[in-house]
Residue, then its C-alpha position, 0 to 999 in steps of 0.5 A: x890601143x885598149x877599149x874603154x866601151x862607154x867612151x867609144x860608144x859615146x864617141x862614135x855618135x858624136x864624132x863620126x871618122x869617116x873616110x880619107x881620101x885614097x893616096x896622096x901625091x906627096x910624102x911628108x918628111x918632118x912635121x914642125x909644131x909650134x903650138x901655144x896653150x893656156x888657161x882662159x880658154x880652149x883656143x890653141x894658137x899654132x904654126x905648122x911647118x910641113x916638109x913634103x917630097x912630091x912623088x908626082x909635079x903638082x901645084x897643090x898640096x892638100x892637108x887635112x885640117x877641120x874646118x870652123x863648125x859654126x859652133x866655136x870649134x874648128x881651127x882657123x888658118x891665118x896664114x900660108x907661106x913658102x920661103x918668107x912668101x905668102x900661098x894662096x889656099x882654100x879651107x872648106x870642108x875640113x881640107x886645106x887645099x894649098x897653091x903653090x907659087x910654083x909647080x913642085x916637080x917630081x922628087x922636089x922637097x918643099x916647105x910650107x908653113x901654116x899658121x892657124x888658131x881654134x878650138x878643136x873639136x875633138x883630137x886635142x881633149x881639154x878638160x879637167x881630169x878626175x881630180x879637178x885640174x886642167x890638163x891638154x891631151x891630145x887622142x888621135x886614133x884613128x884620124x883625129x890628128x886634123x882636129x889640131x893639127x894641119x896633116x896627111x892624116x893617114x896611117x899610110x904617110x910616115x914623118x918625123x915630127x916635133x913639138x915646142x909647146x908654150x903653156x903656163x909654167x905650172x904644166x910640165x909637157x910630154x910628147x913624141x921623142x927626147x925633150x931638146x929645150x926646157x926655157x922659162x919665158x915671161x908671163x909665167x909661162x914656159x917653152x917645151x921642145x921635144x923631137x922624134x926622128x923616126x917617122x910616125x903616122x899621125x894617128x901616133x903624134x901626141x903632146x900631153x900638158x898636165x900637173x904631173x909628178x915625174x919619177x924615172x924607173x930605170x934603163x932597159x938597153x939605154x933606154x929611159x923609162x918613166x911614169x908621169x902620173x897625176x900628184x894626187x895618185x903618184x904613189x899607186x901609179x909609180x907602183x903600177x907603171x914600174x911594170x913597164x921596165x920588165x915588159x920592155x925588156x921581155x918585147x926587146x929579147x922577143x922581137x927585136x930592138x926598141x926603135x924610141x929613144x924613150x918610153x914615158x907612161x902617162x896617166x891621162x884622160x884618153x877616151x879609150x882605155x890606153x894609146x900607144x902613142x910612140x915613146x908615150x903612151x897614154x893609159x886612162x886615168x883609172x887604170x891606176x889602182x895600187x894593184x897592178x891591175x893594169x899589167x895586161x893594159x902596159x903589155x898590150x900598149x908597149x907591143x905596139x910600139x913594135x906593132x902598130x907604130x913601127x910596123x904600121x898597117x897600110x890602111x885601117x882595113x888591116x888594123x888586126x895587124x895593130x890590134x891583133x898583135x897586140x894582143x896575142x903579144x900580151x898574152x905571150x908575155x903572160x904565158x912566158x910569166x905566168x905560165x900556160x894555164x893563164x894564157x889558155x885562160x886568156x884565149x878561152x875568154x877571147x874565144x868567148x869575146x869573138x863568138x858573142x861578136x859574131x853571133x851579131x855581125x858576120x864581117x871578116x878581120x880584114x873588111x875594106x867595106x867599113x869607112x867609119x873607123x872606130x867601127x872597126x875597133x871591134x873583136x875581129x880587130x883585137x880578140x880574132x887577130x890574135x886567135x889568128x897569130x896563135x892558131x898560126x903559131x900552133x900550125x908552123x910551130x914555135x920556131x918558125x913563127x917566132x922567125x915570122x914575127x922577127x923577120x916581119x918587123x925587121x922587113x917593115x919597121x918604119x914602114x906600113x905592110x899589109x896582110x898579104x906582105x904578113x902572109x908572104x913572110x910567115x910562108x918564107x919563114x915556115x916553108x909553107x902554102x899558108x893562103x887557105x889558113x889567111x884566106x879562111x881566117x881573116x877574109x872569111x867571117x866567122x870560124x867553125x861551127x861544130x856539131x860533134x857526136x860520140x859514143x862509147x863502144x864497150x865490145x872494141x874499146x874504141x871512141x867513135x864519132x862524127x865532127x860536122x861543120x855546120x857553117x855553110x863553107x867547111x874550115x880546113x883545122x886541126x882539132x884536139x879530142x881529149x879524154x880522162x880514162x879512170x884513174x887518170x888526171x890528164x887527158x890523153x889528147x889526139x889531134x885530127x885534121x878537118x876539112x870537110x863538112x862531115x869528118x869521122x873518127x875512131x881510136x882505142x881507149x883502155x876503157x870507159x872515158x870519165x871526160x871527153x873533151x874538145x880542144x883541152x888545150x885552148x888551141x882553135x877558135x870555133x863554137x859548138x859541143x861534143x854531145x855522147x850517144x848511147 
């Protein structure tokens, strides 16, 4: 997910995302929606199937679905059944508390069936978009799913799902998985069924119903990619969204196979910047621009279909494994197209982005203390977790982190994983203690805080000097000096090891540097200067 910063402010004081209730006594297997849209209002009308398996004997199934808010929003339950056989529940305080007829036992399979009508609050945006036309986009990160749809919604409960949708036939309808059924039905409207058999969390389930013009770009590995874009901007957006057929490409050979059995591009009216909704991601409405100034924006989206969506975080506490991903994937895709100086370029103005963060808020990446999530969409999340995979990178090597990478999202593709399941398989793949470098990192705020002193001394040739940490806890790092002696153009670059709070150094030069330089290469995150003495 990319951040539009307007929208998420706006929506953090109108919809705060508190906190879901911890572990669930069942695990849902499929979802099946059935859902009607229309045109003279907002009101959505739906029947939910919910297949769950009991990991303990219960008579209740507890989903989450927002309650009428005595403002005209919320959704309205009309119905509960299993079998044919109505269910007794209660819908009070946005959970849908269901009594079954009898106890399910452990390991038992049930079936239960909603039916529910509302405007939802949020989660499902209806609106025109920037051209005036009505469209449904549904916007769930990170536990908006309720808002439309009755759920365990979590990161943590993975199902399979499907969507029929009834709309007015002017809409053409894209959501999860292939499309199975497109029927014209009476009244001018029209069905749309689409099925995804891989589970999904439900921060990741989407439909979107808009006037859309279709173009299909091509196959990668079988797999069909398209861009659905507004008419209006067809041209532009069929130019820009073709990106997405390289990047896949490049992501299937870096880390592994695409699990979908599609890849669509929407143009929509999200409220963050791109969603990467698995095998449709929704990208903002103007992201589009006839310039293919959205490359990063596809790259960062379609790493999560590998990041996020596959391998998802077990709880939001450890989004950086989403988020941090992510990014530091869209910047190695840019290192391997671009080249390195554009990726150094990029972490400089990530490194820059983490320390504006830090000097306001010292919290760690990994901080289990916050319960409105969308605070958690913040630098640690993105711009600091992918510091973190590159200083790792840098530390283990290529090799090893790149058979990390692969042998983490073959472990936990399809299921949830935690930092400490990462650290566990970058340390096989690498042969290393790497509990300090996580420990410091991501359970620790802030990074290194450095003071260091140099001078020159004419009479031994040699470059003296002292690294201080100024943080209250020293880091343990390595840090790159380089210098430009005359006559030269690159730097001549040494690597020190610093883990204490006062570290000195000494090495021979040939003669007086012209340059002296801290980390030429972009490699650490951490802040301060290099200052000469005389």
């Amino acid at each position: 997910m990319k951040q539009s910063l307007l929208l998420l402010l706006a929506s953090l004081i109108l919809y705060p995302v508190m906190a879901q209730r911890p572990g669930s006594p069942f695990d849902v297997n499929s979802y099946r929606y059935e859902l009607e849209l229309n045109d003279l209002n907002n009101q959505i009308t739906g029947k939910a199937t919910v297949n769950a398996v009991f990991l303990q004997a219960s008579s209740l199934l507890q989903l989450d679905l927002i309650s009428p808010n005595g403002k005209g929003q919320g959704m309205t339950v009309t119905g509960v059944s299993e079998n044919g056989k109505p269910l007794s529940y209660t819908h009070l305080r946005d959970t849908l508390r269901i009594a079954l007829n009898t106890p399910a036992a452990t390991g038992e399979t049930r079936s239960i069936v909603i039916s529910y009508e509302g405007v939802p609050a949020d989660g499902l945006i209806i609106g025109k978009n920037k051209y005036g036309h009505r469209g449904f986009f549904s916007d769930n990160w990170p536990n908006r799913a309720r808002n439309w749809i009755p759920c365990n919604d979590h990161p943590s409960d993975k199902a399979a799902v499907e969507f029929i949708v009834t709309a007015p036939d002017h809409y053409q309808v894209i959501a999860n998985g292939v499309q199975i059924e497109e029927s014209a039905l009476p009244n001018k409207k029209k069905l749309t069924h689409y099925q995804e058999t891989v589970p999904l969390p439900t921060k990741i389930m989407v439909i979107g119903a808009a006037d859309f013009a279709v173009q299909y770009a091509g196959d990668v590995d079988c797999i069909p990619v398209t861009s659905w874009i507004y008419p209006e901007n067809k041209d532009k957006g069929f130019y820009d969204y073709a990106l997405a057929k390289d990047i896949l490409s490049y992501f299937i050979k870096l880390v592994g196979p695409y699990a979908y059995r599609k890849l669509a591009n929407v143009q929509s009216t999200t409220q963050f910047g791109g969603m990467e909704n698995a095998s449709a991601i929704f990208y903002a409405e103007n992201s589009i621009t006839g310039a293919r100034k959205c490359e990063s924006l596809l790259a960062h989206e379609i790493a999560h279909q590998w990041f996020g969506n596959m391998a998802t975080e077990a709880d939001w506490s450890h989004l950086w494994l989403s988020e941090g991903f992510a990014t530091y994937m869209t910047i190695w895709y840019f290192e391997r197209t671009r080249g390195e100086d554009t990726a150094a370029e990029m972490r400089a103005k990530d490194r820059k982005t983490v320390l504006t963060f830090s000097r306001k808020y010292r919290e760690p990446v990994v901080d289990s203390s916050v319960t409105d999530y969308l605070q958690l969409l913040n630098a640690n999340s993105y711009q600091k977790g992918g510091w973190v995979l590159h200083m790792l990178r840098k530390q283990i090597g290529d090799s090893a982190f790149i058979r990390g990478i692969r042998n983490y999202y073959a472990q936990y593709s399809g299921k949830n994983a935690t930092t400490e399941d990462l650290l566990k398989v970058m340390e096989k793949a690498s042969g290393r203690n790497l509990n300090k470098f996580f420990k410091q990192w991501l359970y620790t705020p802030g990074q290194p805080q450095l003071d260091i002193r140099w001078k020159y001394d004419a009479a031994r040739k040699l470059i003296t000097g002292t690294i201080q940490q100024l943080q209250t806890m020293p880091f343990d790092f390595h840090l790159d000096l380089g210098w430009t002696e005359a006559g030269e153009t690159a730097p001549t670059v040494i690597t020190l090891r610093v883990r204490d709070s006062k570290t000195s150094f000494s090495f021979p030069v040939k003669g007086q540097p012209s340059e002296f330089v801290i980390d030429p290469g972009v490699n650490l995150l951490f802040e301060g200067s290099a200052k000469e003495e005389k």
